[in-house]
Each structure stands twice: as C-alpha cells, then as structure tokens.
C-alpha positions as CSV (number, residue, x, y, z in Angstrom):
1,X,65.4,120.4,131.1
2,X,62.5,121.9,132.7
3,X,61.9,125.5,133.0
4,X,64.4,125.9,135.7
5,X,67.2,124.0,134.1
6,X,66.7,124.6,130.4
7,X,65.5,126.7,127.9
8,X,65.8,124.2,124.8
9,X,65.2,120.5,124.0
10,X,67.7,119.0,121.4
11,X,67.5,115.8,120.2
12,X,69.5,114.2,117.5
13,X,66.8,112.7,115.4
14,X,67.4,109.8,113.0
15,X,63.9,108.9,111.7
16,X,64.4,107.6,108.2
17,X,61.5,109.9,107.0
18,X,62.0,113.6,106.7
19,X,58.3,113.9,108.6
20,X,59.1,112.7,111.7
21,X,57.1,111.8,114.4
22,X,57.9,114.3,117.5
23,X,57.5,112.3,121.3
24,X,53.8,113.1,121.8
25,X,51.0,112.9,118.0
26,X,48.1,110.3,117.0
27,X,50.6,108.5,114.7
28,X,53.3,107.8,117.5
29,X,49.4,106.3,119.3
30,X,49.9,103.3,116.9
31,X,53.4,102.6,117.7
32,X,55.9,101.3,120.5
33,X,57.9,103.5,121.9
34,X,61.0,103.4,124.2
35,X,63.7,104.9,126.0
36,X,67.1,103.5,126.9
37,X,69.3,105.0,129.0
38,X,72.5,105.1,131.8
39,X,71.4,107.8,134.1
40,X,75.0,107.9,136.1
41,X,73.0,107.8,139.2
42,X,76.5,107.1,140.9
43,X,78.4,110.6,139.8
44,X,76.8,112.7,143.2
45,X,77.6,115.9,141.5
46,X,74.4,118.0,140.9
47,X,72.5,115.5,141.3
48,X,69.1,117.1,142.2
49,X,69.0,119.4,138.9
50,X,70.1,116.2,136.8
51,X,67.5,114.0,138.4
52,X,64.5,116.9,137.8
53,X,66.0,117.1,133.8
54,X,65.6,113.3,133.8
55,X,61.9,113.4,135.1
56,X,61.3,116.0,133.0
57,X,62.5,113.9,129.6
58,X,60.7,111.3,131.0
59,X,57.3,113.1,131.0
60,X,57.8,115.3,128.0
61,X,58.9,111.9,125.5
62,X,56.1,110.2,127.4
63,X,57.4,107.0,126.2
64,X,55.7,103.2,126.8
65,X,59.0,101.4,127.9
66,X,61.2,102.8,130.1
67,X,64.8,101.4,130.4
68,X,67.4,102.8,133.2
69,X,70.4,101.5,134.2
70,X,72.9,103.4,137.1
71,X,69.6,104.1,139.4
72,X,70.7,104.6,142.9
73,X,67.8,104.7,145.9
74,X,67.6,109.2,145.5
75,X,67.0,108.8,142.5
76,X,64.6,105.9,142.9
77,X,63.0,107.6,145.4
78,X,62.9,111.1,143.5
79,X,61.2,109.7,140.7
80,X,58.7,107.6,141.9
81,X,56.9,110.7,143.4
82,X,56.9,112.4,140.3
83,X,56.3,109.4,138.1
84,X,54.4,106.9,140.0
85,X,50.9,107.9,138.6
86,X,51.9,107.4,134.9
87,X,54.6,104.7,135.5
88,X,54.7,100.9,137.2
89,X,58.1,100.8,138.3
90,X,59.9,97.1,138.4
91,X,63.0,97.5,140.2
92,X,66.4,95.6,139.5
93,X,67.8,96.0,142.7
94,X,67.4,98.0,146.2
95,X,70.3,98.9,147.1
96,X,74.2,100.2,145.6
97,X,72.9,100.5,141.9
98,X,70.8,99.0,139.6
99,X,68.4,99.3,136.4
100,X,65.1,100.1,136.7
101,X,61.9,99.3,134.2
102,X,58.9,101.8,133.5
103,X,56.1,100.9,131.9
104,X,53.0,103.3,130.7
105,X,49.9,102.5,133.0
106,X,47.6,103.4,130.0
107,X,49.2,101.6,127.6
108,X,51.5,98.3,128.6
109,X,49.9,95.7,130.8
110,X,52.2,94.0,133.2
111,X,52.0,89.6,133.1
112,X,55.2,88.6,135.4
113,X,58.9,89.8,135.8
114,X,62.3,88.1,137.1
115,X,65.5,89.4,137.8
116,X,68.6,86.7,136.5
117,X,71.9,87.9,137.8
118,X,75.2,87.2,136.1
119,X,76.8,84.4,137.9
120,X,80.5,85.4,136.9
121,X,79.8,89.2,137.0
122,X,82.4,91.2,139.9
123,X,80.0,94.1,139.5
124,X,76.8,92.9,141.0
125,X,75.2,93.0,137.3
126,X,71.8,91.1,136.0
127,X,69.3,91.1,133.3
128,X,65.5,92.6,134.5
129,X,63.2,91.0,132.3
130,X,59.1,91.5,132.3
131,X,56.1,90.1,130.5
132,X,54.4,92.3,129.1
133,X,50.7,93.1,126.4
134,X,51.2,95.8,124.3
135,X,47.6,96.3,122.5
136,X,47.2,92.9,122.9
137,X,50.7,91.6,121.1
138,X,52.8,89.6,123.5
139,X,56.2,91.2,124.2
140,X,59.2,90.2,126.4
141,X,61.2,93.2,127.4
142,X,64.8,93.2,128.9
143,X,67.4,95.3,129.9
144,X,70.9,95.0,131.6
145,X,73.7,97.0,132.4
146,X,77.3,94.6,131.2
147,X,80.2,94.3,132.7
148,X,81.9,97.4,132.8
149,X,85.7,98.3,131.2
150,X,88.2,97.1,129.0
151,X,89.6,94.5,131.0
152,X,86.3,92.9,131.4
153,X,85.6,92.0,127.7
154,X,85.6,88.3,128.3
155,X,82.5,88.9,131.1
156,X,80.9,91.5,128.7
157,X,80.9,89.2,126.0
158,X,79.9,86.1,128.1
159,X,76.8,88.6,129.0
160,X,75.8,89.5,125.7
161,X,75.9,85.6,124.4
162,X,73.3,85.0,127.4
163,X,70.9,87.8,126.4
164,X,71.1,86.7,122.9
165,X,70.2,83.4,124.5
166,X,67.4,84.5,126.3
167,X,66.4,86.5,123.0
168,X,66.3,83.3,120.5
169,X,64.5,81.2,123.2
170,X,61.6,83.3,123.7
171,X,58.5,81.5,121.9
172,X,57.8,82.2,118.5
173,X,54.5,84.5,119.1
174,X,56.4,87.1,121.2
175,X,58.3,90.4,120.1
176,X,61.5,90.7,121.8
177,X,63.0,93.4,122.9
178,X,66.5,94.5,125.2
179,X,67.8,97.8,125.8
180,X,70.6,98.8,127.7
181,X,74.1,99.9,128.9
182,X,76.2,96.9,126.8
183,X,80.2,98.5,127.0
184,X,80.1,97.1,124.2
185,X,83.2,97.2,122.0
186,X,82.1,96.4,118.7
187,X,84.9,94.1,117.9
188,X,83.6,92.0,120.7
189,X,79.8,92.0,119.3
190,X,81.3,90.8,116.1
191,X,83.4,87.7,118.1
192,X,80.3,86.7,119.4
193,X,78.4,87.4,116.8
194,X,74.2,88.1,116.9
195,X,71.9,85.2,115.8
196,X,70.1,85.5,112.7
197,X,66.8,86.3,114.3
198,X,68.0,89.1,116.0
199,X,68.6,92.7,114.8
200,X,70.3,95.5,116.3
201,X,68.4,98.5,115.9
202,X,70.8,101.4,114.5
203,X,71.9,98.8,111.8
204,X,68.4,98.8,110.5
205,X,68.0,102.5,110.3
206,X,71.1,102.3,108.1
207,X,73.8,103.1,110.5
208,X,72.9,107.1,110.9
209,X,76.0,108.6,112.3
210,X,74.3,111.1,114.3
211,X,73.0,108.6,116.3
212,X,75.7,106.0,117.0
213,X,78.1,107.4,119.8
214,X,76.3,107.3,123.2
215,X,79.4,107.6,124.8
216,X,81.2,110.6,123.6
217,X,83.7,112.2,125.7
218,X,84.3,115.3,123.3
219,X,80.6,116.2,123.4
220,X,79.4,115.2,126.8
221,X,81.5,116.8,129.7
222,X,80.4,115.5,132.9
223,X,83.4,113.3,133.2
224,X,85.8,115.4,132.2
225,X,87.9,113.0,130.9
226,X,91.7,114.5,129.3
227,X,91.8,111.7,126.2
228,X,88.4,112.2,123.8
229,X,86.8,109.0,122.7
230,X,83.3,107.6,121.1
231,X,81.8,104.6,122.2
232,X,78.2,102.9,121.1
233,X,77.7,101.7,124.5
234,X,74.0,101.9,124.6
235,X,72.1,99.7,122.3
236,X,68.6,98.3,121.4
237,X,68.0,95.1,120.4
238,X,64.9,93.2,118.5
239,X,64.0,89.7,118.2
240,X,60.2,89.9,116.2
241,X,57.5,87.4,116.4
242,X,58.1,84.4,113.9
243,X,54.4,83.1,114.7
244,X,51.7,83.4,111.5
245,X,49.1,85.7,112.6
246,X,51.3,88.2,115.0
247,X,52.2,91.6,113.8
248,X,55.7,92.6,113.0
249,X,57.4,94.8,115.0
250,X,59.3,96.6,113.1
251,X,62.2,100.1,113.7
252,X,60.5,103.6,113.1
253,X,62.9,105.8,114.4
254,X,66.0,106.5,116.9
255,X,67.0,109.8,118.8
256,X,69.7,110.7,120.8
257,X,68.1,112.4,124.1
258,X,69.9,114.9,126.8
259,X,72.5,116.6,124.3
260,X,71.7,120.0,126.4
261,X,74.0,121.5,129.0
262,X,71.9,122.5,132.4
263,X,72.3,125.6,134.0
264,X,74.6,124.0,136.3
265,X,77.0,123.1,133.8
266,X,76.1,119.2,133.3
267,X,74.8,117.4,131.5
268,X,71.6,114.9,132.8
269,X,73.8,111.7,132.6
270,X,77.5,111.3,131.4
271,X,75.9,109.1,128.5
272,X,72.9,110.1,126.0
273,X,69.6,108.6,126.2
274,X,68.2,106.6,123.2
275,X,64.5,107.2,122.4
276,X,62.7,105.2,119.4
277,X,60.0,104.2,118.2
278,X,58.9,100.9,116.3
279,X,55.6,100.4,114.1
280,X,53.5,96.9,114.1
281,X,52.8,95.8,110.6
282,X,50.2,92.7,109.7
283,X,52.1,90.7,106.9
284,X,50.8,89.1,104.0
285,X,51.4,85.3,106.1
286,X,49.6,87.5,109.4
287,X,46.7,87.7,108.5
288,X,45.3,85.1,110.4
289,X,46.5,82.8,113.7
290,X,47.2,79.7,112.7
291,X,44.6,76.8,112.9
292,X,45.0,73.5,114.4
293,X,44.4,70.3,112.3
C-alpha cells in the first residue's frame, strides 16, 4: 500500500464514536493499540509486493502489539530489516510457518515469553505468549493460529478451551489479551462457551457488521475460491485486571485493515487485518492498590 503498490488506504472503521481516532494522534498516545492479522505467508504468489504493503500497514498504523500468524522465513527476514528499529520481534517458530509478535520499542517493555505447542495439533500449531509493561500496567499478550478446517473442529475447539484456560488463570493484576487466526465457527465458540471474565471484542462494540467477516471470499480474491462464504476467523480477545488499584482496559475501537487491491491484482493477505484500540480507565474501586493488614 505504499506508493508503488497503492494509491488509497481503506479501512473499515467501527469506532463507536463518529470522531474517531485515525492510526497516528495525541489521543491514540493514551491508549493500547493492536493489530491482528493472517498474512498468508504460504500463498507464493506476489509475494514481494504483498510483503512491502504489509510493512507498509505496519508503519503507517504504527501500532503497540503486533500479532501475525502465516509468517514464513522471507517474510521474516523481509521485515525485520525494515522493522527491526521500531519493532522487538518474538518469533513462534523458525522454520515451515509460524506467528510472529511485535512489540513497539518506545512504548511496550518486554518481561519474558514462551511458546506452548498444542499437544494434539496435526498442524504444527502453538500459542506465543509474552510478558509485557504497558505504561506501567501489567499485561499478558497471546496469540495462536487454531487448527485449521472443518474437519478439525474437535482440535479447534480443544484449542480455544486452553487459551481461555490460560486467560482465566492469569493473576488478577494483569490485562489479558489474545489475538489471532481462531477458524473459528461460531457454533463451536458457543459449545465451548467463553468464561465469564472474558470478552470477545466485536461483541463489545455491539456487533458492527462491517467489521465481523475477516474471511470473506466474495470480497477478498486472492484465493479465488468458485463457492462465496464469510467467516469471523480472526478474533481478539480480553480478559481485564480484577485487582483494586489497576486500570481497566477497556475496547475503543476495531478496523478492518488491507481491503485494497494492489497493482498486482492481490490483495496483502487472503484474510483482513484487525486493528483496535483499547482505552485504560481508573475505576471508582481503582483508585488505590490495595493495602495489607
């Protein structure tokens, strides 16, 4: 989406305020932002244009979090030079494919990371979680790419009930946060069903329908696939803080990133990137940490 590859960035935007905060602004200073996104590093058609668009997104949306799944070692490799300055870069994997994390120099400190692989997974899949202080609030950040088709649903759904694990176990004075390529049918998120303390983020920006097919084989053309269907693959998940005394994270906005056609006739990645935004606010029983005896 650079100069050489596009003319126009479009986003689908579904801030739940008319006055929106655009990717860069003093406002979006005060709040989290992050990008999700499956990057089909695998599909080898164009790839150089589509990995210079994604760099390009990258720096433009200059987000805090980073969250890639379907990076394979060119694109790794690609990016790194043109990112490494800004970004640390906490790999899932070296070699096939795998997801990568990127997190803003300037504004996310890195405590520790670990990579827990799916023991029953046939597809070499994990979850890449890190550590991390965001002006000074403890958060836990994850990200996974699940099992992929139909006829993996029981693995998918095995998946998601151990990242929802992982979620509600955190301690109570850390934000949580997972982003990533689910497969998700929603049928099977309702079998399994999400704990109370955890929220899925386009169901608390009331469901905007811009916003919920990542997936979407009528719009997005790199796969040309003959039958047309619309999937919510992509999703962001939030487990807050419970602990007195730590801000509440809380969903600002949500955007679907890479709707544009490049002058090579693809599209950045056969999915759409999600890029939101979430605002910390002190609650009435945060205003202080809690005191021993």
């Amino acid at each position: 989406m650079d100069g050489e590859t596009c003319a126009e960035k479009k986003t689908s935007d579904c801030s739940p305020s008319e006055n929106s905060d655009g990717p860069t602004g003093s406002r979006e200073d005060e709040k989290l932002s992050l990008i999700t996104w499956n990057v089909d590093g695998l599909d080898g058609d164009e790839q150089p244009e589509r990995a210079r668009s994604l760099c390009q997104y990258l720096l433009t949306y200059s987000a805090d979090v980073v969250l890639l799944q379907e990076i394979v070692p060119p694109y790794m490799r690609f990016m790194h030079k043109r990112l490494a300055d800004t970004y640390a870069f906490i790999e899932g994997g070296k070699v096939g494919y795998f997801t990568l994390m990127l997190l803003k120099k300037t504004r996310i400190t890195l405590l520790d990371s670990e990579n827990l692989f799916f023991p029953k997974s046939h597809m070499m899949r994990n979850l890449l979680v890190a550590q991390v202080l965001f002006r000074g609030q403890k958060l836990c950040l994850m990200t996974s790419h699940f099992e992929s088709c139909k006829a993996n649903s029981v693995e998918r759904m095995r998946q998601l009930r151990a990242v929802m694990r992982k979620m509600s176990q955190a301690p109570e004075d850390v934000t949580v946060l997972f982003g990533g390529d689910t497969n998700l049918r929603d049928y099977e998120v309702a079998k399994v069903g999400l704990p109370s303390n955890v929220c899925d983020l386009w169901e608390q920006l009331g469901e905007p329908q811009k916003c919920r097919y990542t997936w979407d084989t009528e719009a997005n053309t790199n796969k040309e696939i003959e039958f047309k269907c619309h999937f919510r693959f992509d999703r962001v998940y939030l487990r807050r803080a419970a602990q007195d005394g730590v801000p509440r994270l809380d969903p600002h906005s949500m955007s679907l990133i890479g709707l544009e056609k490049l002058r090579c006739g693809m599209f950045t990645s056969d999915h759409w990137g999600i890029y939101c935004s979430f605002s910390a606010e002190q609650n009435e029983n945060s205003k202080s940490p809690i005191k021993g005896d």
